[in-house]
NUPASE-789144 format. One line per field, with one value per residue: x, y, z of N, C-alpha, C, O, CB in turn; residue in one letter. Coordinates in Angstrom, 3 decimals, always signed. Atoms other than C-alpha are relative to their C-alpha. Glycine has a CB too. Example, Ala and Ser with C-alpha at 12.3 -4.5 7.8 and 13.67 -1.06 7.14 Angstrom:
<pts>
n_xx: (+0.890_-0.820)
n_yy: (-1.190_-1.190)
n_zz: (+0.000_-0.060)
ca_xx: (+12.300_+13.670)
ca_yy: (-4.500_-1.060)
ca_zz: (+7.800_+7.140)
c_xx: (+0.900_-0.770)
c_yy: (+1.200_+1.090)
c_zz: (+0.000_+0.730)
o_xx: (+1.936_-0.261)
o_yy: (+1.181_+2.198)
o_zz: (+0.665_+0.899)
cb_xx: (-0.992_+0.414)
cb_yy: (+0.027_+0.462)
cb_zz: (+1.246_-1.415)
residu: (A_S)
</pts>
This chain:
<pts>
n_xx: (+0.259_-0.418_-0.563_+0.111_-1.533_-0.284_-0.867_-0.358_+0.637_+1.373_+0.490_+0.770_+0.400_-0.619_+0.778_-1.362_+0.148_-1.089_-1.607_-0.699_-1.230_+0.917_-0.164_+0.833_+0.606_-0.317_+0.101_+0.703_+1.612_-0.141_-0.580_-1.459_-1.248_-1.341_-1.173_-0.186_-0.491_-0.758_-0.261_+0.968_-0.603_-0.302_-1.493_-0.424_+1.054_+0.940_+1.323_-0.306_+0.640_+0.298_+1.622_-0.066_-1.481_-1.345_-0.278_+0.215_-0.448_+1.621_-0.229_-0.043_+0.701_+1.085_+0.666_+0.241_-1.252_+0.125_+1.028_+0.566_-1.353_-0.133_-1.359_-0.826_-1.023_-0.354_+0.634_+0.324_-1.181_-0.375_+0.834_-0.818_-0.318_-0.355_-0.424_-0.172_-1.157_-0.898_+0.007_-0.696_-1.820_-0.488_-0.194_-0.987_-1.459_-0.124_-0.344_+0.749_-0.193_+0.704_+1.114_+1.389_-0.207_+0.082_+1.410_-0.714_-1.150_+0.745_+1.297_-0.423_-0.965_+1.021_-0.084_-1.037_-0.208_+1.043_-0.159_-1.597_+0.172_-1.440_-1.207_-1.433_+0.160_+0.053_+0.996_+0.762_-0.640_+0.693_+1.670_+0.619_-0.338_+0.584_+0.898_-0.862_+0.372_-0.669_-0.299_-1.186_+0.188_-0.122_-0.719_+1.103_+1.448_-0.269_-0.422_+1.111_+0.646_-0.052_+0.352_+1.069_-0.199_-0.730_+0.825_+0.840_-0.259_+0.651_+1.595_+0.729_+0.187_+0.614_-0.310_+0.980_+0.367_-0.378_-0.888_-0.844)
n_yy: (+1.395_+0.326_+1.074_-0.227_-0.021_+0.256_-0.627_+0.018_+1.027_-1.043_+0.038_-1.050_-0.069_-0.712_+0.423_-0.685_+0.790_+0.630_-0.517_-1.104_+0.825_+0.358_-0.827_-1.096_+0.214_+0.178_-1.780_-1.217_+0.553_+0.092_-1.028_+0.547_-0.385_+0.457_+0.252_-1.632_-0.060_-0.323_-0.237_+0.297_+0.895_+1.365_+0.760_-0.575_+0.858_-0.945_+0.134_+0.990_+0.957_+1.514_+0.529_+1.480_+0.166_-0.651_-1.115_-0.366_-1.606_-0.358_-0.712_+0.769_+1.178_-0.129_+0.601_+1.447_+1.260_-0.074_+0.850_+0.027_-0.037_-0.739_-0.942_-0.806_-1.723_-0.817_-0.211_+1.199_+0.535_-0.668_-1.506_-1.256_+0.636_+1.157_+0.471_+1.634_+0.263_-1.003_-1.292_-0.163_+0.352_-1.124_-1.321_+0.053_+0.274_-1.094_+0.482_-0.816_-1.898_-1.332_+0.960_+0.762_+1.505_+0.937_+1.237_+1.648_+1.103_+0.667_+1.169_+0.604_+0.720_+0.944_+1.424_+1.043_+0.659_+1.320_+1.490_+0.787_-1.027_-0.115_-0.041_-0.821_-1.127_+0.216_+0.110_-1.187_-0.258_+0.580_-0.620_-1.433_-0.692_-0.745_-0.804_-0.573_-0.665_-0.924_-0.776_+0.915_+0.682_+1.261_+1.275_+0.247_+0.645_+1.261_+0.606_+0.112_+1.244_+0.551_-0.234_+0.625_+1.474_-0.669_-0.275_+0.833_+1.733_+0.079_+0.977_+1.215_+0.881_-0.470_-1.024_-1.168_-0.204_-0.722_+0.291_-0.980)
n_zz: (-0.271_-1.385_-0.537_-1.136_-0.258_-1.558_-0.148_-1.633_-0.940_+0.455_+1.540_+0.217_+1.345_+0.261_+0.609_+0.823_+1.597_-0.055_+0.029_-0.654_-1.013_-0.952_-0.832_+0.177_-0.668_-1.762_-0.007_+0.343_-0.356_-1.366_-1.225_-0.739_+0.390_-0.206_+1.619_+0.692_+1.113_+0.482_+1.121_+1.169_+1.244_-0.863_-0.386_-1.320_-0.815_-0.784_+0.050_+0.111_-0.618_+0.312_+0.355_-0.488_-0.374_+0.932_+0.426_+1.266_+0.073_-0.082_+1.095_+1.402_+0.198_+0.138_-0.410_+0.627_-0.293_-1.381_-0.229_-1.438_-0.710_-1.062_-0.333_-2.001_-0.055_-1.349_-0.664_-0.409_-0.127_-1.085_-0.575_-0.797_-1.075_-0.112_+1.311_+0.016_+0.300_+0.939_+0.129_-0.647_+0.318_+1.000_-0.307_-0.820_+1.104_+0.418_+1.412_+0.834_-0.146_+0.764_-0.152_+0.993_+0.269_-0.900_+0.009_+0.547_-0.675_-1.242_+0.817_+0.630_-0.943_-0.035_+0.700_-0.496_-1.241_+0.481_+1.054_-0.490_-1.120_-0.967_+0.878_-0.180_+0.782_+0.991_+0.382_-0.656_+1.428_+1.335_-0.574_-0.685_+1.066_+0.656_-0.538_-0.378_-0.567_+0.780_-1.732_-1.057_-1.491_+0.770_-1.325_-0.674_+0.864_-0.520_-1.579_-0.806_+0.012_-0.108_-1.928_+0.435_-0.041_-1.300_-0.924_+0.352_-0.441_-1.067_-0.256_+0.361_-1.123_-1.225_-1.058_-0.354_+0.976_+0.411_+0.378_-1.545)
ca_xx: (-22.413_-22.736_-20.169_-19.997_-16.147_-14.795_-12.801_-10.920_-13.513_-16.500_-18.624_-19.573_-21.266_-19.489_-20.949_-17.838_-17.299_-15.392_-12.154_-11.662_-8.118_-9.309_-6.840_-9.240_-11.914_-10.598_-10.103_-12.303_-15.614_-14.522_-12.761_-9.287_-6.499_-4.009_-2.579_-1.315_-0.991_+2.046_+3.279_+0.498_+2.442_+3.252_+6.855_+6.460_+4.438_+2.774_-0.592_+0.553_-2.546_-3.324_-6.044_-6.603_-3.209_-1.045_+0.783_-0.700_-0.149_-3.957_-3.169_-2.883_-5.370_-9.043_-11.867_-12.887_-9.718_-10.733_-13.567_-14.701_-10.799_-10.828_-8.901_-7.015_-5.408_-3.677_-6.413_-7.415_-4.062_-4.582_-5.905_-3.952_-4.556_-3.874_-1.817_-0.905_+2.090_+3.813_+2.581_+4.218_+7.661_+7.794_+7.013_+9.514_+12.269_+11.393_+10.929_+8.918_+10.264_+8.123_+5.487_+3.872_+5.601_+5.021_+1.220_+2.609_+5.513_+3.430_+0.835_+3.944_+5.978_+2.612_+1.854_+5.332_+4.780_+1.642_+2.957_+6.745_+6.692_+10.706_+12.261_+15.825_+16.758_+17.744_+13.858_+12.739_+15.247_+13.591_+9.843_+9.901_+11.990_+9.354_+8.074_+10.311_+11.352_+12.897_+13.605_+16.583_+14.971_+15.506_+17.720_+15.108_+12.259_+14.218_+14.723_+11.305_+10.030_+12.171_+11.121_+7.493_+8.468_+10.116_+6.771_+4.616_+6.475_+6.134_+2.466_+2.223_+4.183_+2.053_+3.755_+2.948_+3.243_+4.699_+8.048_+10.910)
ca_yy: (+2.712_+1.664_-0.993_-2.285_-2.137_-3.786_-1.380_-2.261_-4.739_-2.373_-2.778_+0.336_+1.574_+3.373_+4.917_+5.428_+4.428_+1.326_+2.477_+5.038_+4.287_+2.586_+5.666_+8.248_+6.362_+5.731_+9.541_+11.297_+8.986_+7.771_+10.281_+7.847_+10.028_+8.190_+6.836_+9.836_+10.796_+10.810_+10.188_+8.751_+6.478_+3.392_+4.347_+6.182_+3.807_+7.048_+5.224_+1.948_-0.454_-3.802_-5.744_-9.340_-9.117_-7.779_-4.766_-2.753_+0.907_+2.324_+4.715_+2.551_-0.164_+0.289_-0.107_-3.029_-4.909_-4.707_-7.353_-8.465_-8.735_-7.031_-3.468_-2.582_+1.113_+2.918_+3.803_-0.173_-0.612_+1.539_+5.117_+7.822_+6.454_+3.120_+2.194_-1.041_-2.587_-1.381_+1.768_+1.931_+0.329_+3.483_+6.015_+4.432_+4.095_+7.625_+6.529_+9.483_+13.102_+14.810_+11.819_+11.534_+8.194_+6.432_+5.416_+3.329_+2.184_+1.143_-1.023_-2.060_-3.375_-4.583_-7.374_-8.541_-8.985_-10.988_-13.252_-13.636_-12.181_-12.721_-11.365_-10.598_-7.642_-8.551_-9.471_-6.300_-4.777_-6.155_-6.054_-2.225_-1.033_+0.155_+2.580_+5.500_+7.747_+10.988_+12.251_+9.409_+7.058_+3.884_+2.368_+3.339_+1.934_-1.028_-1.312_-0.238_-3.377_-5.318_-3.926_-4.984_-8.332_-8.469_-6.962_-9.584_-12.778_-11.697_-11.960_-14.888_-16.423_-14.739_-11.988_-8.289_-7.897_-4.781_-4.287_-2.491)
ca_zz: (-15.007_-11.254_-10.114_-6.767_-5.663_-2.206_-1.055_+2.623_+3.715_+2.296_-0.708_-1.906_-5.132_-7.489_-10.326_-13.032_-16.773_-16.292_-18.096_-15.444_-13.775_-10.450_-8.661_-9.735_-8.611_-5.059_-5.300_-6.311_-5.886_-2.208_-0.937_-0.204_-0.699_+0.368_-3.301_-4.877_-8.217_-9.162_-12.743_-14.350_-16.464_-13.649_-13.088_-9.854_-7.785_-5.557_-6.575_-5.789_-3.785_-3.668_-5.380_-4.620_-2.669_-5.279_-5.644_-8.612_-9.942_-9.468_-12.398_-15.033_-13.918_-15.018_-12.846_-15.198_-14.513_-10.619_-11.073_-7.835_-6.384_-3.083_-2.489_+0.334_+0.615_+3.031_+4.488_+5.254_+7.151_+10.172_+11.886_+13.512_+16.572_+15.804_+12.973_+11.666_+11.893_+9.140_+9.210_+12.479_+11.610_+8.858_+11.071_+14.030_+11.246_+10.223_+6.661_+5.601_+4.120_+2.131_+2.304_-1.094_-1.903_+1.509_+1.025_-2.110_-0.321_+2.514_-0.208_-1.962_+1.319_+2.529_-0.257_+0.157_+3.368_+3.065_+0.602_+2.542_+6.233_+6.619_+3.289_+2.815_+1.648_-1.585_-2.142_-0.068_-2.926_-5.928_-4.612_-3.581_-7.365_-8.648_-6.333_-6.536_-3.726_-4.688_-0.527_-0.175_+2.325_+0.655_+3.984_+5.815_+3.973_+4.264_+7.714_+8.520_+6.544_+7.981_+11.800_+10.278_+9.724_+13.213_+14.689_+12.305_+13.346_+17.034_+16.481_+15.269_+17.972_+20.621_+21.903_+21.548_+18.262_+18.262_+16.802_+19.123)
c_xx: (+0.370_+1.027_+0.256_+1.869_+0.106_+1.304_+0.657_-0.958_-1.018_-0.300_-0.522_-0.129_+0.554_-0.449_+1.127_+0.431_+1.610_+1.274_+0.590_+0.886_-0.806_+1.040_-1.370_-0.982_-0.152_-0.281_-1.324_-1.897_-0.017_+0.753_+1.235_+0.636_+0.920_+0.842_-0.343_+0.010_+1.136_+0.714_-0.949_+0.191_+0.804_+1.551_+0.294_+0.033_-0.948_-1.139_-0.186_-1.604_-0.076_-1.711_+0.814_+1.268_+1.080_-0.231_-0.418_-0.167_-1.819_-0.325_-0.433_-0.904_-1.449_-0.661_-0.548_+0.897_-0.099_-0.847_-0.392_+1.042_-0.416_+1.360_+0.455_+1.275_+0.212_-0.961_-0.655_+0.693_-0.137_-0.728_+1.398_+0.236_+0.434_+0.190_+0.370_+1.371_+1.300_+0.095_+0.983_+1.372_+0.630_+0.119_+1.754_+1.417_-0.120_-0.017_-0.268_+0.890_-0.929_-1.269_-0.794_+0.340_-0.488_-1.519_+0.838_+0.895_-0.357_-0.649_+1.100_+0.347_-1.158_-0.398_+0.998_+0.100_-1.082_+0.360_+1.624_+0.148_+1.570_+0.483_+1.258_+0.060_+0.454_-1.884_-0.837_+0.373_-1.041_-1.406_-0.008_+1.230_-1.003_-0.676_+1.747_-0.119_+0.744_+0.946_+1.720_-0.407_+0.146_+0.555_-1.084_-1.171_+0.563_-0.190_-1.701_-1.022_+0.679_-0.140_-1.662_+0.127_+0.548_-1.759_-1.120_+0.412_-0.191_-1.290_-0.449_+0.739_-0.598_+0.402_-0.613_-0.082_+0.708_+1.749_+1.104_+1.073)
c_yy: (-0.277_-1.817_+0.209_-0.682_-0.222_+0.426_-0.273_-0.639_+0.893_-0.062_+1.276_+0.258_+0.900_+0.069_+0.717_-0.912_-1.029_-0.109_+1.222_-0.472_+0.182_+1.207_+1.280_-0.668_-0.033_+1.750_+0.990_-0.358_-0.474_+0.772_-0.771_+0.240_-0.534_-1.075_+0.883_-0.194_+0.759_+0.496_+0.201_-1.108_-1.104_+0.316_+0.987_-0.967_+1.168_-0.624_-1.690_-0.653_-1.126_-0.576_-1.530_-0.835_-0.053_+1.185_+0.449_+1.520_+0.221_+1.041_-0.548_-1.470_+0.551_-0.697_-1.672_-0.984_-0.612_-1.423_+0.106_-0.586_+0.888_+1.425_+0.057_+1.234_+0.067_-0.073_-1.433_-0.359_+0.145_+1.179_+0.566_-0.864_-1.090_-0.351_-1.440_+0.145_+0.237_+1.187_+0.641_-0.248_+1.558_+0.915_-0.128_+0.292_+1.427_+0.184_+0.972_+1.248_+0.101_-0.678_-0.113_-1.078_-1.002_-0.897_-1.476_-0.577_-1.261_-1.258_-0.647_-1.149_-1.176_-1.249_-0.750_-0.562_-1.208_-1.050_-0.484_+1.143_-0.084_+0.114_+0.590_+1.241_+0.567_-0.241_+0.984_+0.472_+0.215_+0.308_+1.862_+0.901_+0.804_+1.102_+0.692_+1.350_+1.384_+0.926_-0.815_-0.913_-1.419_-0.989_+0.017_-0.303_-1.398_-0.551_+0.161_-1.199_-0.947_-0.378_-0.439_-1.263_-0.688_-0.463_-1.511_-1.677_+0.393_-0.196_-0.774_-1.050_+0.406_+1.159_+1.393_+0.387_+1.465_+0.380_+1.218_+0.550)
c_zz: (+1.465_+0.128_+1.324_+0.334_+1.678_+0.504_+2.001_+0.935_-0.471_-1.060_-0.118_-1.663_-0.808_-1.561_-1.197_-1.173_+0.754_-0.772_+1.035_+0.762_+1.430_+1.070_-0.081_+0.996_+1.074_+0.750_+0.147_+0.139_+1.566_+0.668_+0.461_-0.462_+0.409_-1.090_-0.467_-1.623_-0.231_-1.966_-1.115_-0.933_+0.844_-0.156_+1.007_+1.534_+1.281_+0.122_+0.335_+1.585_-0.548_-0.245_-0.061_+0.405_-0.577_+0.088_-1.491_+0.026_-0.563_-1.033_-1.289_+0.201_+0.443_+0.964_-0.202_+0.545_+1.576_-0.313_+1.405_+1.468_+1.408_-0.275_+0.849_-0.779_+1.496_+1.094_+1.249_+0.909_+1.481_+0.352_+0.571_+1.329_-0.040_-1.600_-0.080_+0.040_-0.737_-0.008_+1.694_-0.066_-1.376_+0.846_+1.228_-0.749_-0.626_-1.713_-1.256_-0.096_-0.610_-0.009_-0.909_-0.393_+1.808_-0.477_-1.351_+0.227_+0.902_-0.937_-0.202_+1.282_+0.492_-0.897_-0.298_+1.181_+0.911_-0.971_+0.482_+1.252_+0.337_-0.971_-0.055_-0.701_-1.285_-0.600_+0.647_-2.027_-1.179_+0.209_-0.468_-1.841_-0.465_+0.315_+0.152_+1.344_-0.020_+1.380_+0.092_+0.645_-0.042_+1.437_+1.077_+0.101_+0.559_+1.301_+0.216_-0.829_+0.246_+1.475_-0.097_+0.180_+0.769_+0.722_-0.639_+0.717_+1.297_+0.514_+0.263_+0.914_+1.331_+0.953_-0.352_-1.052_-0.579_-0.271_+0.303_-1.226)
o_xx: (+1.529_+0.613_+0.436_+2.346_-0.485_+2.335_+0.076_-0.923_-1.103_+0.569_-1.376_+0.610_+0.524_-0.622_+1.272_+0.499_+2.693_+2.041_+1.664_+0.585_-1.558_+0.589_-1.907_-0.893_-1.225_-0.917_-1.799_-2.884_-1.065_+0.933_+1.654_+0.968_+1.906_+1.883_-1.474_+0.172_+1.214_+0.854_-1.057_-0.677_+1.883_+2.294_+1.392_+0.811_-1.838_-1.667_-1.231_-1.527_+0.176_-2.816_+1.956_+1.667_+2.110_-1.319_-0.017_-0.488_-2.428_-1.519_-1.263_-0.768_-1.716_-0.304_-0.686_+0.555_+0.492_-0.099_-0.519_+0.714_-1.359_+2.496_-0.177_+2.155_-0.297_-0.770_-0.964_+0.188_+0.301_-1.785_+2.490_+1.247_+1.168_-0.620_+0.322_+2.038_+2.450_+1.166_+1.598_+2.207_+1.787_+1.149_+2.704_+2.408_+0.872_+0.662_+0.069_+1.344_-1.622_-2.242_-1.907_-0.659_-0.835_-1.703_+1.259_+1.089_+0.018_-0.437_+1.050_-0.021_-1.092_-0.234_+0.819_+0.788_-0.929_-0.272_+2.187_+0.261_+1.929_+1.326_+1.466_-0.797_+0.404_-2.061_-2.051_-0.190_-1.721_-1.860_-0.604_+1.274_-0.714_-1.450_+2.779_-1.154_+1.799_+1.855_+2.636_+0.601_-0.059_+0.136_-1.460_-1.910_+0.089_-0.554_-2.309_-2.137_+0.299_+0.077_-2.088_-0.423_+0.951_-2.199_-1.656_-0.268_-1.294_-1.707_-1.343_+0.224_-0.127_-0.061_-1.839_-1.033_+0.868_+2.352_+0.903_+1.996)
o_yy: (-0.133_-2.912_+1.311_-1.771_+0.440_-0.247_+0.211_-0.511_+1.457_+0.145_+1.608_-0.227_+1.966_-0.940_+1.933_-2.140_-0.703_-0.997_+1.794_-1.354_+1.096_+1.166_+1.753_-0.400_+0.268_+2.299_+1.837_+0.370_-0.197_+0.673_-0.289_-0.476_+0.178_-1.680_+1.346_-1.286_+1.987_+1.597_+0.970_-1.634_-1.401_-0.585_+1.538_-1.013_+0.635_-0.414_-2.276_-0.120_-1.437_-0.373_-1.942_-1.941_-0.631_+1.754_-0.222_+2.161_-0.269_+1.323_-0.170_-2.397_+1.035_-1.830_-2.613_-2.037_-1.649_-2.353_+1.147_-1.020_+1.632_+1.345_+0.080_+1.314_-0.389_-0.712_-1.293_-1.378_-0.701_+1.284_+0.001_-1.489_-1.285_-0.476_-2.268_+1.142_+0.404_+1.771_+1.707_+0.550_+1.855_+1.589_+0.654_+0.833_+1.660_+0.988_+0.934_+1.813_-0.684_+0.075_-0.612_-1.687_-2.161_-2.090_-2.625_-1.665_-2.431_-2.423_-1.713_-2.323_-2.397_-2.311_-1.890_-1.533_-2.072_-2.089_-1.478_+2.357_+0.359_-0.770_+1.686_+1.639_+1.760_+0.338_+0.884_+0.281_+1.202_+1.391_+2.374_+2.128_+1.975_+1.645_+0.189_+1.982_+1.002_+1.746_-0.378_-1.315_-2.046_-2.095_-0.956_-0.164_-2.051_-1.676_-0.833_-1.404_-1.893_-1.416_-0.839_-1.801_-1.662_-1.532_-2.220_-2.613_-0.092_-0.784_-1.011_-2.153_-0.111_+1.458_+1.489_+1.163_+1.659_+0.108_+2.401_+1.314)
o_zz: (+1.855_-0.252_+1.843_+0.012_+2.531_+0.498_+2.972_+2.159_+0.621_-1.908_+0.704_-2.520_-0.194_-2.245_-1.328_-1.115_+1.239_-0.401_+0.850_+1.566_+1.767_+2.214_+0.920_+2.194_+1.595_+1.650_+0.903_+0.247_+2.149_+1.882_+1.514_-1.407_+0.216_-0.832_-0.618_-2.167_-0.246_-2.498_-2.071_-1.629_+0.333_-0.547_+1.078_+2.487_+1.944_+1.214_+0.053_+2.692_-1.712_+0.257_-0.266_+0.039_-0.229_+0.172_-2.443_+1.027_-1.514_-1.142_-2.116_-0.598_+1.543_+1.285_+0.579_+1.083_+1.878_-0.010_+2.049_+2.572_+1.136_-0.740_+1.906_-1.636_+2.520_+2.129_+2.432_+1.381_+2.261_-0.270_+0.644_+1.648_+0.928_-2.519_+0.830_-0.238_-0.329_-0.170_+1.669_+0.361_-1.674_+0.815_+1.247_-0.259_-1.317_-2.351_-2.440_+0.899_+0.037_-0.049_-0.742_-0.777_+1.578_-0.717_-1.214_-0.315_+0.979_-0.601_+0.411_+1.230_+0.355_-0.296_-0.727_+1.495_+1.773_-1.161_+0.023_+1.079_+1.428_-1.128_+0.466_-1.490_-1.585_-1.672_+0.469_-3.105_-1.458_-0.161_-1.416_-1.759_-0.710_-0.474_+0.596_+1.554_+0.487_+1.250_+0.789_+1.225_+0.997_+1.782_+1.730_+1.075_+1.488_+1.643_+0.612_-0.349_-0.445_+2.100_+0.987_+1.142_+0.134_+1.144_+0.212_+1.136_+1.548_+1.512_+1.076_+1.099_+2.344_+2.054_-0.312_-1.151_-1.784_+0.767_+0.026_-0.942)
cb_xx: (+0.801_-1.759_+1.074_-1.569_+0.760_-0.083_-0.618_+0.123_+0.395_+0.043_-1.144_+0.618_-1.199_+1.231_-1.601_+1.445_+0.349_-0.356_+0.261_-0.752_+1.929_-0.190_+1.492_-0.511_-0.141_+2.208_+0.510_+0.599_-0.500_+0.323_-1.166_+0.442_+0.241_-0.114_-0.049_+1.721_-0.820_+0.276_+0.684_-0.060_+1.148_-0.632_+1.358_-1.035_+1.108_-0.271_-0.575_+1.997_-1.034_+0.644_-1.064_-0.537_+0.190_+0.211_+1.241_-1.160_+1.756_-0.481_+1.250_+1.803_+0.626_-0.274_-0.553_+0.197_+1.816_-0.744_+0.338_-1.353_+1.332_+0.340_+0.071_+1.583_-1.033_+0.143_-0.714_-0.008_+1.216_+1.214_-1.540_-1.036_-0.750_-1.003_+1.120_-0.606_-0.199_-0.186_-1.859_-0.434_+0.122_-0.873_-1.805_-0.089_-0.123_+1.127_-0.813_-1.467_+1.297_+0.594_-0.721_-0.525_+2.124_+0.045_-2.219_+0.323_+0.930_-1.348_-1.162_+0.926_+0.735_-0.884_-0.433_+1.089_+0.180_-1.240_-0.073_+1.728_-1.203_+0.686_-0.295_+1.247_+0.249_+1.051_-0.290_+0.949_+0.926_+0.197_-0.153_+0.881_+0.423_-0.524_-1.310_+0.402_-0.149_-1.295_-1.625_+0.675_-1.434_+1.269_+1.808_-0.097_-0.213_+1.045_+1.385_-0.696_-0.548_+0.555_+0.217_-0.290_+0.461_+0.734_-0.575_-0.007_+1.662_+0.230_-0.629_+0.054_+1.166_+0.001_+1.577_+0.283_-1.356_-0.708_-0.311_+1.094)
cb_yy: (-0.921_+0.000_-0.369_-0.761_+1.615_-1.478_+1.458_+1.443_-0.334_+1.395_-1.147_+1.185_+0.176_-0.265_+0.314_+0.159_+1.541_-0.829_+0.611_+0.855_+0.934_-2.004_+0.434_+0.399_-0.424_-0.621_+0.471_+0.449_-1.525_-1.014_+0.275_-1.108_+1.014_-0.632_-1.264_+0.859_+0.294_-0.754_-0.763_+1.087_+0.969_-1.754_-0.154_+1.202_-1.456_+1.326_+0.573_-0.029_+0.297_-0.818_+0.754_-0.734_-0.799_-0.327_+0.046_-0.741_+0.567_+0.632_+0.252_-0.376_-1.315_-0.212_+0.772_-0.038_+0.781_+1.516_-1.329_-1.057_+0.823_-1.212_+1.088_-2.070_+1.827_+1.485_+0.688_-0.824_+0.646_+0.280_-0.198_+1.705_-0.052_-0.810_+0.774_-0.990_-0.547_-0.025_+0.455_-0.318_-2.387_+0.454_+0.645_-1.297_-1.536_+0.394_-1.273_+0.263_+1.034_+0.561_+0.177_+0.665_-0.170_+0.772_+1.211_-0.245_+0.801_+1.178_+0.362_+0.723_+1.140_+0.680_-0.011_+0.396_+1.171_+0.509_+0.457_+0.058_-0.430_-1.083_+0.307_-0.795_+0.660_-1.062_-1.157_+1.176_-1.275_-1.674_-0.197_+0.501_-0.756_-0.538_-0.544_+0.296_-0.612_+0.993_-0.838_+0.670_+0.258_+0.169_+0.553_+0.418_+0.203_-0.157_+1.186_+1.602_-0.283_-0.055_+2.258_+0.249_-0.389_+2.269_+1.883_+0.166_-0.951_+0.669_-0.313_-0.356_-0.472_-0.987_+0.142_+1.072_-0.149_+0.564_-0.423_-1.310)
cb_zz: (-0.980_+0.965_-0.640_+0.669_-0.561_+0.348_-0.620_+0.566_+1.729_+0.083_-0.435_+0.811_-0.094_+0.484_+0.348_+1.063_-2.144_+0.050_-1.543_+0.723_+0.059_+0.390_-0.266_-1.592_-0.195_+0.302_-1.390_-1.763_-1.083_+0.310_+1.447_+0.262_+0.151_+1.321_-1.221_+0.515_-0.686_+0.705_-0.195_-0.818_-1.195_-0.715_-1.314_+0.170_+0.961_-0.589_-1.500_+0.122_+0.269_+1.365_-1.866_-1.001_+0.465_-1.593_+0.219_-0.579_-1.496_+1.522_-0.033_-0.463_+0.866_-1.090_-0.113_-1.546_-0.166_+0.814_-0.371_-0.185_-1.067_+1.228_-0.066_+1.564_-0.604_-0.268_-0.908_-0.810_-0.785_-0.116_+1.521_+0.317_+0.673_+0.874_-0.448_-1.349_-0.131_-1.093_-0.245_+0.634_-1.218_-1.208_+0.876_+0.660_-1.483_+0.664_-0.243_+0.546_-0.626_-1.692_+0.950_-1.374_-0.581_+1.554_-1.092_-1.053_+0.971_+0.918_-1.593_-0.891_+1.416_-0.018_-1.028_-0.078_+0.774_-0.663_-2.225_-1.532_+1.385_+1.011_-0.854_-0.527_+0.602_-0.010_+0.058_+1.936_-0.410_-0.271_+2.390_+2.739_-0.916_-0.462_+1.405_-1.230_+0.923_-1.040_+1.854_+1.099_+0.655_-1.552_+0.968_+0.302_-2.184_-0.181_+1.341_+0.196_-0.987_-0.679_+0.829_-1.179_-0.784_-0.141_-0.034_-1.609_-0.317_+0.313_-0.461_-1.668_+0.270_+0.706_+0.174_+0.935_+0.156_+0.565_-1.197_+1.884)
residu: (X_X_X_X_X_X_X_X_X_X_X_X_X_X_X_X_X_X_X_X_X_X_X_X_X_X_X_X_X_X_X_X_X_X_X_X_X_X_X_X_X_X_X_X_X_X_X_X_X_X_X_X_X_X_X_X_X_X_X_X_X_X_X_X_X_X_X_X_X_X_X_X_X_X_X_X_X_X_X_X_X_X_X_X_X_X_X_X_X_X_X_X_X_X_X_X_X_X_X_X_X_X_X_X_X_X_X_X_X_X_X_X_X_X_X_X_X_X_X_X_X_X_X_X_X_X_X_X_X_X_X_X_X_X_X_X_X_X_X_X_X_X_X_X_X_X_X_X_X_X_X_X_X_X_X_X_X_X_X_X_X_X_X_X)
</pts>
């Protein structure tokens, strides 16, 4: 069955029985590896993107359930050469070891940071539980969303945006 899925500002056609978890799909019909499979069973968050600006575990949520919500992945965020904001406050903060939890760290930190660009870190905390990271990096997850939120409010009062 073709459905047309808006993946990172892109509609594209996708032709996959709508119970297929919408990670596979990302996977294995577009080619965007960057949510992993981890557990399978939503208590890693590895697969963690956002649909219609929530955090959701891409494992356990059927294409169907997508409707006509927007995705955004990793991939939406940034490039090599030019990463986004966040993706830069992780790498400056060094946030990554072994790097298969970051993409869902990144989605997770990301829709907290669209829906509250200055949280404490009691509500970093709480937000980012469910995405586990098995390396240690947890203080530095923190910090690098809170060097995000830093680089985001400099934006938005006009300066460079990027976060020191």
């Amino acid at each position: 069955m073709s459905t047309n899925l808006q993946v990172n500002g892109h509609t594209q056609a996708v032709d996959a029985d709508p119970a297929t978890p919408l990670l596979y799909v990302l996977r294995d019909d577009l080619q965007m590896n960057g949510a992993k499979f981890g557990c399978g069973l939503g208590q890693c968050g590895a697969c963690t993107v956002m649909v219609g600006g929530a955090a959701v575990l891409s494992c356990l949520t059927p294409l169907s359930a997508v409707g006509n919500r927007p995705v955004k992945t990793i991939e939406g965020l940034g490039t090599v050469d030019k990463p986004g904001v966040l993706q830069r406050a992780f790498m400056d903060e060094q946030a990554a070891q072994c790097g298969y939890c970051i993409a869902g760290m990144v989605m997770r930190a990301q829709a907290l940071l669209e829906r509250n660009s200055s949280p404490s870190d009691a509500e970093i905390r709480e937000h980012m539980a469910i995405n586990l990271c098995r390396c240690g990096t947890h203080m530095r997850i923190l910090r690098a969303v809170h060097r995000a939120a830093k680089g985001w409010q400099s934006a938005a009062a006009g300066t460079t945006g990027h976060a020191t």
